[in-house]
N, C-alpha and C positions, 0 to 999 in steps of 0.2 A: 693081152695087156694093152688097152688104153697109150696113147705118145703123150699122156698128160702124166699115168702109171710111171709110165717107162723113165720119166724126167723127175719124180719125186722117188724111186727107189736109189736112181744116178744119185740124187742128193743127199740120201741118206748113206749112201756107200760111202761115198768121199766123205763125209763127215764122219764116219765109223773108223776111216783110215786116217783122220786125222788130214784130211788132205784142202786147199783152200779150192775155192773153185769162185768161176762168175756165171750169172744168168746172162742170156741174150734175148731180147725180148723186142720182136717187132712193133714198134707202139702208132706205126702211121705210113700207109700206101697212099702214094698218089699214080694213078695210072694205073698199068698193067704190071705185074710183078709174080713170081710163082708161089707165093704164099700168104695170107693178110694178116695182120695185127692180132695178136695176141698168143701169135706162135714162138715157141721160145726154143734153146739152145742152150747146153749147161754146158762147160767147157772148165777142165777139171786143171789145176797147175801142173800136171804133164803133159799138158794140150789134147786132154780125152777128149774129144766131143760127145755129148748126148741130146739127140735131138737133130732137126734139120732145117733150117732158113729160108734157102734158097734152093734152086735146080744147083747148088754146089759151087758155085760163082761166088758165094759171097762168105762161106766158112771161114777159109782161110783167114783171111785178114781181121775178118771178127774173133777170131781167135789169138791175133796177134796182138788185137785191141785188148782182149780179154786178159792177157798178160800183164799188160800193163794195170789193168782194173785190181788183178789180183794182188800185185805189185805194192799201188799206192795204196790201195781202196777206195780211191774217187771213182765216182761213177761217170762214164761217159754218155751221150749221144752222140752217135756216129751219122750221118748221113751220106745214102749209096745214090748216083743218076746212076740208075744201069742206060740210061740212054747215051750217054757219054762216049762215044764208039772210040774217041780217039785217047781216051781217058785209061779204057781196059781196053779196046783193041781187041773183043772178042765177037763183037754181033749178037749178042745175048737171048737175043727176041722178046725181052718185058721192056720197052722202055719207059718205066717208069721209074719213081724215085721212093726210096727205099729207107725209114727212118730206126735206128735200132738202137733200146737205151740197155748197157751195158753195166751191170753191177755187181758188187762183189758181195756172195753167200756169206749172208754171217749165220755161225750157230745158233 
């Protein structure tokens, strides 16, 4: 199965169980980055994730964001410098900038 498969079955599960969820959708690389635009992340209101962003750096918090998405239902745009070393304090090795718009699945 396809990681495009694997993110429309995610969608239709939660939506079978009744459950709300948001999309995470890369819409814009500048630089170096582990993945480019138009990769997405389905993130279900138990903070399931389906799908992958980042080298794992940037899930998290996209999913914290995604709570919130689920929450109000305004959609966000999140912007990531992964170059920002004193920012995340990890050394990443993309530094580039990382733009991600976050919405909430309607049925």
């Amino acid at each position: 199965m396809t990681d495009h498969e694997l993110l429309l079955e995610a969608i239709r599960q939660t939506q079978m169980l009744g459950k709300r969820s948001a999309l995470a959708t890369i819409v814009n690389v500048s630089g170096s980055a582990y993945r480019r635009e138009g990769t997405k992340m389905l993130i279900d209101e138990d903070a399931n994730l389906t799908g992958v962003i980042s080298g794992g750096c940037l899930e998290s918090d996209v999913a914290e964001v995604a709570m919130s998405v689920i929450e109000t239902g305004t959609p966000v745009l999140k912007t990531y410098d992964l170059g920002e070393d004193v920012v995340w304090g990890l050394g990443l090795g993309c530094p580039g900038t990382v733009k991600i718009f976050i919405e909430p699945v309607r049925p």
